[in-house]
N, CA, C and O of each residue as an XYZ file, in Angstrom:
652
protein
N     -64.114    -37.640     12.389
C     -63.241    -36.978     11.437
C     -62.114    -36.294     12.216
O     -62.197    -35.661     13.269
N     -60.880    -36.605     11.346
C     -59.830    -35.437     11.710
C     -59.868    -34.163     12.322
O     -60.426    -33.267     11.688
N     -59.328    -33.875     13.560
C     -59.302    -31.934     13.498
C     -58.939    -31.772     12.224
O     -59.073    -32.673     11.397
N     -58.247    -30.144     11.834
C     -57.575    -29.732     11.003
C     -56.288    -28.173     11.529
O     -56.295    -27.389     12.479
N     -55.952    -28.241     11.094
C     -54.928    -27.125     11.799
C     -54.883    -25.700     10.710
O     -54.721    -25.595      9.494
N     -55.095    -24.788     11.726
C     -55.516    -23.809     10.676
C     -54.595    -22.849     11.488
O     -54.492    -22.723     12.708
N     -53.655    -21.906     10.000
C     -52.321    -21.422     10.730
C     -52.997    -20.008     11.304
O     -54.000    -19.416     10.907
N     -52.174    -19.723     12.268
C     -52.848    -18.696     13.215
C     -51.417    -17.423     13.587
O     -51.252    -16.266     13.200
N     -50.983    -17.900     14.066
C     -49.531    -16.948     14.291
C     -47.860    -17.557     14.428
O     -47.613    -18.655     14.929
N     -46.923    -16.729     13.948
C     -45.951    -16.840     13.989
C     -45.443    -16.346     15.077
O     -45.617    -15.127     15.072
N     -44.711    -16.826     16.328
C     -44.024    -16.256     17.317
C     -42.831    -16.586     17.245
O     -42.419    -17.730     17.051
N     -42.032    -15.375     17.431
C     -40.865    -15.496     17.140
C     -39.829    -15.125     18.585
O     -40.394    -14.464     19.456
N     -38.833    -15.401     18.761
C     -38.441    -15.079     20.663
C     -36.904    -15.285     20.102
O     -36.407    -16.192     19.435
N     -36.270    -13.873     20.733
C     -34.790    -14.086     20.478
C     -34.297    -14.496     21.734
O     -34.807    -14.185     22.810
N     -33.521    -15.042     21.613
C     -32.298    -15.863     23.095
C     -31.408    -15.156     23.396
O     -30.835    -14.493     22.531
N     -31.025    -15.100     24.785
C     -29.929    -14.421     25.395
C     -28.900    -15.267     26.177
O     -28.851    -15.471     27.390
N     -27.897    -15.813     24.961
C     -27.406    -17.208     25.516
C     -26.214    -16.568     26.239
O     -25.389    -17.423     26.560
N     -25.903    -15.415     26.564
C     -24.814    -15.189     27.058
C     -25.107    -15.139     29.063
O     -24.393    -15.004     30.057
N     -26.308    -15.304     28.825
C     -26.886    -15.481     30.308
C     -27.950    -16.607     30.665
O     -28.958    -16.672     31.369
N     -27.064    -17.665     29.637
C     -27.644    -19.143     29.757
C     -27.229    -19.435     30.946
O     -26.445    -18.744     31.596
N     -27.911    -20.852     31.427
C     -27.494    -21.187     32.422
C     -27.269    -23.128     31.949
O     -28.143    -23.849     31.470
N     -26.620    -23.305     32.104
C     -26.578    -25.311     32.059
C     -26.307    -25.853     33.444
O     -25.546    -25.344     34.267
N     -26.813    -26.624     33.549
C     -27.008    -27.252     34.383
C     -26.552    -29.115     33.891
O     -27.425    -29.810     33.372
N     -25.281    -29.627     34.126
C     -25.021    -31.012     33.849
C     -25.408    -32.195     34.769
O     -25.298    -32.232     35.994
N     -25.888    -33.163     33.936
C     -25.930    -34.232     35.467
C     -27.085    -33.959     36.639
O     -26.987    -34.642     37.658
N     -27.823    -33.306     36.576
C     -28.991    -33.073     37.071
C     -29.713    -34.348     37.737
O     -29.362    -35.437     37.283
N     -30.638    -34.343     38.718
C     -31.240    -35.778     39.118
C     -30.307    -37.112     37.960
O     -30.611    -37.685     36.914
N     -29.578    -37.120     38.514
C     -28.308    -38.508     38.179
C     -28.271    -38.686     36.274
O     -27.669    -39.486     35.558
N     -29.062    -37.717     36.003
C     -28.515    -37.784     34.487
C     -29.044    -36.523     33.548
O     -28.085    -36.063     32.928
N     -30.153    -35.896     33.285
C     -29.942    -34.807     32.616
C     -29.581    -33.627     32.812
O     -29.025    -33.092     33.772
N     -29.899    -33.285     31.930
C     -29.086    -31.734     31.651
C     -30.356    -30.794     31.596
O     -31.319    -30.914     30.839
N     -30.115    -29.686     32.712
C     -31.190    -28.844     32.218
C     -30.639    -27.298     31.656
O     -29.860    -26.595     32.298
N     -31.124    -26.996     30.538
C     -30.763    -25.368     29.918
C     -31.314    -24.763     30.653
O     -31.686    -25.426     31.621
N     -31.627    -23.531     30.677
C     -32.283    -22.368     31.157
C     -31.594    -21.015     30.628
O     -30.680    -20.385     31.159
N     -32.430    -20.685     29.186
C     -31.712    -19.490     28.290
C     -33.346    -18.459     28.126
O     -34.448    -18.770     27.674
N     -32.786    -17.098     28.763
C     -33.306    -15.875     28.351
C     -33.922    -16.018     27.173
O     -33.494    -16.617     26.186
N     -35.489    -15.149     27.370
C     -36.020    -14.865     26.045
C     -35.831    -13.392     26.287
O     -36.228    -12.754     27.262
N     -35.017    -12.857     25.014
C     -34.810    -11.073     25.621
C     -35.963    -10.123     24.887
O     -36.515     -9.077     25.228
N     -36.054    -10.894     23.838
C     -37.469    -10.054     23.248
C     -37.897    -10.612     21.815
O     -37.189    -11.568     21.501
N     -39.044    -10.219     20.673
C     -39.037    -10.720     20.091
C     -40.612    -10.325     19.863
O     -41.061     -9.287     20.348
N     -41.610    -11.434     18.912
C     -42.392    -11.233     18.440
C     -44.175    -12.050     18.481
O     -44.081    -13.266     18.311
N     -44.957    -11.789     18.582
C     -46.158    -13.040     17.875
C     -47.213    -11.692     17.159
O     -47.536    -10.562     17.524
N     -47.530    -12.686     15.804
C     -48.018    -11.972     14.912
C     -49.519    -12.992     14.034
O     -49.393    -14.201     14.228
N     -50.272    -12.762     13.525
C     -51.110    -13.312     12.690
C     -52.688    -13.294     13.480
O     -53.007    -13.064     14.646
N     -53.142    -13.498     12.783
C     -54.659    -13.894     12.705
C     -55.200    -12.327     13.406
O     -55.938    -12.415     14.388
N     -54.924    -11.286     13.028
C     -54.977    -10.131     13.536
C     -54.381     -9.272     14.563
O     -54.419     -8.051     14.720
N     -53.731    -10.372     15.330
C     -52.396     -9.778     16.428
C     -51.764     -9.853     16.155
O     -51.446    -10.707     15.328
N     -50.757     -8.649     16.835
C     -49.760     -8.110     16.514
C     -48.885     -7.591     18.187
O     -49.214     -6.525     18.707
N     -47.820     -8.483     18.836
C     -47.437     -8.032     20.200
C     -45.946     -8.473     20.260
O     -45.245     -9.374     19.799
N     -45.817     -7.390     21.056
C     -44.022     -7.575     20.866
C     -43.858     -7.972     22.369
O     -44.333     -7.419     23.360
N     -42.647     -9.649     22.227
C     -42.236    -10.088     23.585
C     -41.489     -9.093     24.385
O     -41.045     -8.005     24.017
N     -41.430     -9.683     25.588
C     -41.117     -8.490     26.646
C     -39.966     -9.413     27.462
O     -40.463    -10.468     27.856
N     -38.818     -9.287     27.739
C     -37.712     -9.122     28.701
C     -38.446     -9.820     29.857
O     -39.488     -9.511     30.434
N     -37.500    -10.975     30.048
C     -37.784    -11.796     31.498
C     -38.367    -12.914     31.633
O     -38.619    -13.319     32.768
N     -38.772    -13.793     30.299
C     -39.400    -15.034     29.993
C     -38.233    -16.192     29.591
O     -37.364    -15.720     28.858
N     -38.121    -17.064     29.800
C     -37.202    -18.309     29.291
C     -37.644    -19.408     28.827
O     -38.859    -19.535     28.676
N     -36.754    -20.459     28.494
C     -36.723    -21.411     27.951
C     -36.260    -22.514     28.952
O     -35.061    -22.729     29.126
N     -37.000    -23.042     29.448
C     -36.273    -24.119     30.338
C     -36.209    -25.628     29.830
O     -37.201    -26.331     30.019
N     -35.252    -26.082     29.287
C     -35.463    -27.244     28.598
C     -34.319    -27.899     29.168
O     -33.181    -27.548     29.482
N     -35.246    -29.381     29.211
C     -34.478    -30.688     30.048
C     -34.224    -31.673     28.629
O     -35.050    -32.058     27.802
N     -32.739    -31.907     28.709
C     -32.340    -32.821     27.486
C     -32.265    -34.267     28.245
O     -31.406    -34.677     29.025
N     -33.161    -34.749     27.877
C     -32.484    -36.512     28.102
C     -31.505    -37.386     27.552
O     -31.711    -37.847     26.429
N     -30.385    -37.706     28.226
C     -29.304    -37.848     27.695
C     -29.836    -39.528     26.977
O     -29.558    -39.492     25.778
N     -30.387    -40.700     27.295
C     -30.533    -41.313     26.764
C     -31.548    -41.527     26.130
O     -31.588    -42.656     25.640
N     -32.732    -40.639     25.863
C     -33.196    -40.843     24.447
C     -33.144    -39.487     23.348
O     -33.811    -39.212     22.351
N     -32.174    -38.898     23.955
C     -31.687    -37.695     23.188
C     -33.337    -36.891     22.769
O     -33.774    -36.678     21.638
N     -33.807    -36.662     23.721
C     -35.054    -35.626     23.352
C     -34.724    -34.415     24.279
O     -33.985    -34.548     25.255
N     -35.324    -33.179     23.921
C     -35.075    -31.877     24.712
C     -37.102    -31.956     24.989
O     -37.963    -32.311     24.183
N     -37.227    -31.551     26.188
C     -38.055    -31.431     26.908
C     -38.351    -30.191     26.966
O     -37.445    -29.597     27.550
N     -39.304    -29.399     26.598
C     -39.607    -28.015     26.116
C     -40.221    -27.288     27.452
O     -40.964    -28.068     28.048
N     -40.107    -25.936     28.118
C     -41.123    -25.494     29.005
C     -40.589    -23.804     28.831
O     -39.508    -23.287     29.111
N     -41.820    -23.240     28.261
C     -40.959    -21.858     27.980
C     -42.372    -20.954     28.375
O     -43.533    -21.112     27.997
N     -41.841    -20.065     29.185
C     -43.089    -19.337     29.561
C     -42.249    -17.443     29.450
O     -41.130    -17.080     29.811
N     -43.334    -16.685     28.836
C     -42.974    -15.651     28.607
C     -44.098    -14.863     27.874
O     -44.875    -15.326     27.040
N     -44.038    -13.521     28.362
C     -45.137    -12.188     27.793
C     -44.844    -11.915     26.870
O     -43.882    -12.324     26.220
N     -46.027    -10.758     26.473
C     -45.783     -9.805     24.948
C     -46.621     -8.686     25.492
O     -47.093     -8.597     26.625
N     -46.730     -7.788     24.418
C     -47.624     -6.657     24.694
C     -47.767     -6.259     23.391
O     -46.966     -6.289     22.457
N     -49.193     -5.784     23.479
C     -50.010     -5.250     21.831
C     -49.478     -4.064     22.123
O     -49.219     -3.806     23.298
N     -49.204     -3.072     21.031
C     -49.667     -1.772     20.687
C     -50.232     -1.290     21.409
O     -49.455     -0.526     21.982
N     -51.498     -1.182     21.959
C     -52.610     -0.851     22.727
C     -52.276     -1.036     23.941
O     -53.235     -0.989     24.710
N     -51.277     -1.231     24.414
C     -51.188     -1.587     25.714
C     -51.411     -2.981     26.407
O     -50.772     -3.417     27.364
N     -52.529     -3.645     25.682
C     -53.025     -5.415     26.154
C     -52.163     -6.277     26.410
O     -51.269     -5.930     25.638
N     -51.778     -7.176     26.955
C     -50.825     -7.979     27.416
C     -51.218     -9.405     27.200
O     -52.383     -9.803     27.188
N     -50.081    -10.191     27.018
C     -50.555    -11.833     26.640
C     -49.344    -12.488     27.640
O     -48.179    -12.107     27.750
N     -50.060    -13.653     28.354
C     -49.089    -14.507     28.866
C     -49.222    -15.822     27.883
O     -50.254    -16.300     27.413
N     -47.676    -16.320     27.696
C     -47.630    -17.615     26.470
C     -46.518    -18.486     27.171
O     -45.319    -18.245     27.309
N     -47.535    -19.948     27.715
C     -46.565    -21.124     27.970
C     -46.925    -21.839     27.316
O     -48.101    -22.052     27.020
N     -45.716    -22.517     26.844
C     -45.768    -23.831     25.893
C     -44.949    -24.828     26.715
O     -43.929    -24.411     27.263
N     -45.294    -26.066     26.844
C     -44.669    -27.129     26.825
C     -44.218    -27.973     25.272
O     -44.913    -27.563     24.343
N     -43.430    -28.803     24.955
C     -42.619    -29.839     24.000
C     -41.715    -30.455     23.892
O     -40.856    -30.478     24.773
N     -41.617    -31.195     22.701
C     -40.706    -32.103     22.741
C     -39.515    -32.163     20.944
O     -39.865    -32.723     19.905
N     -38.251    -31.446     21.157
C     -37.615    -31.294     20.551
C     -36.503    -32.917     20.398
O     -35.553    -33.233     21.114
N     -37.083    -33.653     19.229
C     -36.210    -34.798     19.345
C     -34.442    -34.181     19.063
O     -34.481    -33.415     18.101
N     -33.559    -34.259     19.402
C     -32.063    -34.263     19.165
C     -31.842    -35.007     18.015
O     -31.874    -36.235     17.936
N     -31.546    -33.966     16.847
C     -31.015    -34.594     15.279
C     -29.186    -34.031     15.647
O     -28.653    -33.516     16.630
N     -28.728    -34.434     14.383
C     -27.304    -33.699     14.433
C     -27.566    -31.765     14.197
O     -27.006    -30.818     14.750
N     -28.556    -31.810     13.233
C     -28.239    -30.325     12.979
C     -28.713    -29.299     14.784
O     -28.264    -28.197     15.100
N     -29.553    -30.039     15.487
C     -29.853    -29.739     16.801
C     -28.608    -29.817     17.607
O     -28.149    -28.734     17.971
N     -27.987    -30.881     17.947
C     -26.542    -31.141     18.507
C     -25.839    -29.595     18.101
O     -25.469    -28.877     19.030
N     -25.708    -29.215     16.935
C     -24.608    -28.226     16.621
C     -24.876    -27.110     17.136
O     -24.088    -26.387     17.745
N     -26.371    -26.851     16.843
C     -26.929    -25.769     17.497
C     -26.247    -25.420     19.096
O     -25.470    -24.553     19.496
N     -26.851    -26.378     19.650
C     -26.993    -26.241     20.705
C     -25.599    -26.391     21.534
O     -25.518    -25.916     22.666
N     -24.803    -26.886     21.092
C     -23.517    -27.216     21.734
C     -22.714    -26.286     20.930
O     -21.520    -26.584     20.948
N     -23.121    -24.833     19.948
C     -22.319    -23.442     19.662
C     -21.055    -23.882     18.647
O     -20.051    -23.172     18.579
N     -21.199    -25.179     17.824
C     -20.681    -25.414     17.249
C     -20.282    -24.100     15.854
O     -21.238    -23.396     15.528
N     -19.104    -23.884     15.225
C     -19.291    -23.059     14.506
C     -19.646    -23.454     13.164
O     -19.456    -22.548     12.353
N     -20.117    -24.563     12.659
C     -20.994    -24.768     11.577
C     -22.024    -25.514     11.696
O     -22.228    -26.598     11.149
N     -23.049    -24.623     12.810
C     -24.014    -24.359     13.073
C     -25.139    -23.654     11.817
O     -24.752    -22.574     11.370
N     -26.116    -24.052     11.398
C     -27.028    -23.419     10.716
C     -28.262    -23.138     10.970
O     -28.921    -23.850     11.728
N     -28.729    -22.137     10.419
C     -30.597    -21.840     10.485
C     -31.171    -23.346      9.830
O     -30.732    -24.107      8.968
N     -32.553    -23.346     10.836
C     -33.093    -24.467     10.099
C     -34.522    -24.526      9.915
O     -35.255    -24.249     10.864
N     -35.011    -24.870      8.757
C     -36.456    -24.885      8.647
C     -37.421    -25.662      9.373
O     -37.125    -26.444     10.276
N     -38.791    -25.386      8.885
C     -39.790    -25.861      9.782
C     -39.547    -27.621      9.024
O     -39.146    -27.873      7.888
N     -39.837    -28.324      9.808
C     -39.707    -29.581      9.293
C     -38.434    -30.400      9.422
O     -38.303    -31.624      9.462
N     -37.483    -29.385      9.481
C     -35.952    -30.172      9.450
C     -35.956    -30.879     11.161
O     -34.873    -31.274     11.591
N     -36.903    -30.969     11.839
C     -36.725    -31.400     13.309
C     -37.822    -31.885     13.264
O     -38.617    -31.691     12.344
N     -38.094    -32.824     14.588
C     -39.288    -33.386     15.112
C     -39.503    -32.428     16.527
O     -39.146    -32.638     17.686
N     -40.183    -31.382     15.959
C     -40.164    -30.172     17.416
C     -41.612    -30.001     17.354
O     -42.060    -29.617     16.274
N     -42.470    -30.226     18.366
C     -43.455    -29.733     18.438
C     -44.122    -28.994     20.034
O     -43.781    -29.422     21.137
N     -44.958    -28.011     19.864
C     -45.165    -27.589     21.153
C     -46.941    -27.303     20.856
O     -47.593    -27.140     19.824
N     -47.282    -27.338     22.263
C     -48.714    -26.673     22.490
C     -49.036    -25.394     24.074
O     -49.345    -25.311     25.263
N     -48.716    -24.783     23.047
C     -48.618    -23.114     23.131
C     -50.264    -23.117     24.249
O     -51.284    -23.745     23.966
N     -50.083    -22.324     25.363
C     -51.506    -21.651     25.942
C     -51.189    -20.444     26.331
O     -50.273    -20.148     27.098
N     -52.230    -19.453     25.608
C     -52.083    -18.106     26.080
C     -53.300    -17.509     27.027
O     -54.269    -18.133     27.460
N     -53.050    -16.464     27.173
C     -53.612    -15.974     28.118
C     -53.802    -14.346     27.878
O     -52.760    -13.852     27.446
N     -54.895    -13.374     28.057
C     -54.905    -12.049     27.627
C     -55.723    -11.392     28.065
O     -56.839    -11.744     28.446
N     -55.226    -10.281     28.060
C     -56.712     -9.100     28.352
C     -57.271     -8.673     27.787
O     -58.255     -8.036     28.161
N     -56.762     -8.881     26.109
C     -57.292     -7.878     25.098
C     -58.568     -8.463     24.759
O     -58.538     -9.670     24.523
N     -59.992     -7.712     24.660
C     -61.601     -8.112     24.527
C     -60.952     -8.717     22.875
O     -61.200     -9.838     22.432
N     -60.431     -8.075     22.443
C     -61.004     -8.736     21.103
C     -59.992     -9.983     20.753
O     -59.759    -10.396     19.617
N     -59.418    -10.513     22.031
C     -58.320    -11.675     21.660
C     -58.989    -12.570     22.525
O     -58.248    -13.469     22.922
N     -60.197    -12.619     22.964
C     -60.067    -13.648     24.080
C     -60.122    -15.209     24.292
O     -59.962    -15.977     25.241
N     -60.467    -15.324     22.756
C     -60.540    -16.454     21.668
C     -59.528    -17.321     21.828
O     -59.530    -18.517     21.539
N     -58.281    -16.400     22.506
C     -57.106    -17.525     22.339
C     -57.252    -18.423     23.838
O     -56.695    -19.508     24.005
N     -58.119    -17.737     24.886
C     -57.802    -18.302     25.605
C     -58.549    -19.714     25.913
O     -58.320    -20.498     26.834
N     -59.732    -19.829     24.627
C     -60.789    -21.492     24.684
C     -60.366    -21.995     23.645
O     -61.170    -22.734     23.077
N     -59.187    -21.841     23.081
C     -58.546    -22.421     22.260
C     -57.821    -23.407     21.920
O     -57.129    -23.485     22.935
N     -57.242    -24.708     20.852
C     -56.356    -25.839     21.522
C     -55.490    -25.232     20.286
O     -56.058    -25.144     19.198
N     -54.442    -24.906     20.381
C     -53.245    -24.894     19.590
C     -52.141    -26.049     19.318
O     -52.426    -27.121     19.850
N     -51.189    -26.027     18.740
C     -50.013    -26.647     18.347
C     -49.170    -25.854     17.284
O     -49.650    -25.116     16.424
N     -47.355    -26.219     17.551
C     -46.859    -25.165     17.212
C     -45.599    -26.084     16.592
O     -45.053    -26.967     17.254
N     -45.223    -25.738     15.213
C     -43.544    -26.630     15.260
C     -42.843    -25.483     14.613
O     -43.015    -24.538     13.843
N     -41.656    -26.298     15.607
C     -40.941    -24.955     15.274
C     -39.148    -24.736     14.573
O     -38.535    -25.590     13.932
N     -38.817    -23.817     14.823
C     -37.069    -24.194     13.752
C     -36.131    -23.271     14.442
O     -36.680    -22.431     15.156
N     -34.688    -23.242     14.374
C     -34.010    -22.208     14.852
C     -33.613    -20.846     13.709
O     -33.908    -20.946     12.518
N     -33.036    -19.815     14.175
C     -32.583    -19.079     13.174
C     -31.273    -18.422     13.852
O     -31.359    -17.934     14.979
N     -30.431    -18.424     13.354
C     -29.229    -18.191     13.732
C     -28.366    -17.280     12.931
O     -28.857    -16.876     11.877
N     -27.545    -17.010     13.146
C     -26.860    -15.169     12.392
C     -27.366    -14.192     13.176
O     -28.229    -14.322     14.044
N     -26.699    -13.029     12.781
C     -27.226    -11.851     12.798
C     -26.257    -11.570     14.855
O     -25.428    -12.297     15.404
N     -26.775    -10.522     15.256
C     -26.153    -10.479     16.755
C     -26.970    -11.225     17.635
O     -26.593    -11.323     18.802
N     -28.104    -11.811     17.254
C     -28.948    -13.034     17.958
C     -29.533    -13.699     17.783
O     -30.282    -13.428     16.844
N     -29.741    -14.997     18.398
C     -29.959    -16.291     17.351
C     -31.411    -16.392     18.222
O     -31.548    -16.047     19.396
N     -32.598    -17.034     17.218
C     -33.979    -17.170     17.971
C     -34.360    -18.422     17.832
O     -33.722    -19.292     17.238
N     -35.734    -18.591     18.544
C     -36.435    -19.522     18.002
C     -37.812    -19.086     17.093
O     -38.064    -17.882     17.055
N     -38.549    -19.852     16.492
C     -39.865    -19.384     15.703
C     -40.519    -20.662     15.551
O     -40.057    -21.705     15.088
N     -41.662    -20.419     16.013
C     -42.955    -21.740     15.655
C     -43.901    -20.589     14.637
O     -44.020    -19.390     14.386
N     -44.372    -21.773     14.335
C     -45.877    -21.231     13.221
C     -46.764    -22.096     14.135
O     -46.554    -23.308     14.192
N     -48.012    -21.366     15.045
C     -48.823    -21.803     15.516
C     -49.762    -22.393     14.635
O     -49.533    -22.310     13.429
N     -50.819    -22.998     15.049
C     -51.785    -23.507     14.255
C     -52.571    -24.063     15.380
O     -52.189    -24.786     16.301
N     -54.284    -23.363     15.004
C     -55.179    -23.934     15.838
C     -55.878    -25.373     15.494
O     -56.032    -25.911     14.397
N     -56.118    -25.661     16.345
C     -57.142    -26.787     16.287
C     -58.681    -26.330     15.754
O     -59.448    -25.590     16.370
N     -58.880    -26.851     14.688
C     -60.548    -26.464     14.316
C     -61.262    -27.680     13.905
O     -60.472    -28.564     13.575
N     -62.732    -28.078     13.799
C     -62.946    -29.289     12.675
C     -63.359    -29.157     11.550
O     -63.471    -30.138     10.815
């Protein structure tokens, strides 16, 4: 039988594209990003931790099959003091509404879960006794942009693996 995916948390991570970095032409053809996560959120299934300053997004676009190559590693911290480390690897296929995004086009839009073929599998890591669940865990995460406001983020809706 099927796993099933059972939703678990929303993490949310704002970008600090003004201290992006691009990188063109890389090993004889891609492009690698490298954009600040400056702060931000993960919430559900009883946690509650706010990201912390100094985590990124390192994503490799392949210019000929137009996919973005996901690798984003970055902290949070509970209330309580407890701390979580969260890397995800994925694979963001390149639609047009992605193109606009990403190339700061000015009719650029927020986009929902589903409007992309974005998926990631999130592994965390923690100290907190009563989280430790996340760490024998198999997750998966898809995710959307959100844009406006003085900073534009990303957001997945996690979802565990259960049977």
């Amino acid at each position: 039988m099927a796993p099933k995916l059972e939703p678990c948390f929303t993490l949310r991570g704002y970008i600090g594209s003004e201290h992006s970095i691009i990188l063109n032409g890389i090993k004889s053809g891609p492009t690698r990003g490298v954009t600040p996560i400056t702060h931000g959120y993960i919430e559900g299934s009883g946690l509650k931790a706010e990201i912390l300053p100094g985590g990124a997004d390192y994503v490799l676009i392949d210019p000929e099959t137009k996919n973005c190559h996901i690798d984003v590693r970055t902290t949070a911290r509970t209330p309580e003091g407890h701390g979580l480390y969260i890397h995800y690897k994925g694979l963001l296929k390149m639609d047009e509404k992605t193109t606009k995004i990403l190339s700061g086009a000015p009719d650029a839009q927020s986009t929902e879960y589903g409007d992309h073929e974005w998926f990631t599998t999130p592994v965390m890591e923690t100290d907190d006794p009563n989280f430790k669940w996340i760490e024998s865990s198999v997750f998966v995460a898809q995710g959307h942009f959100i844009l406006g406001g003085p900073q534009s983020a990303l957001e997945y809706q996690i979802y565990k693996l259960v049977n």
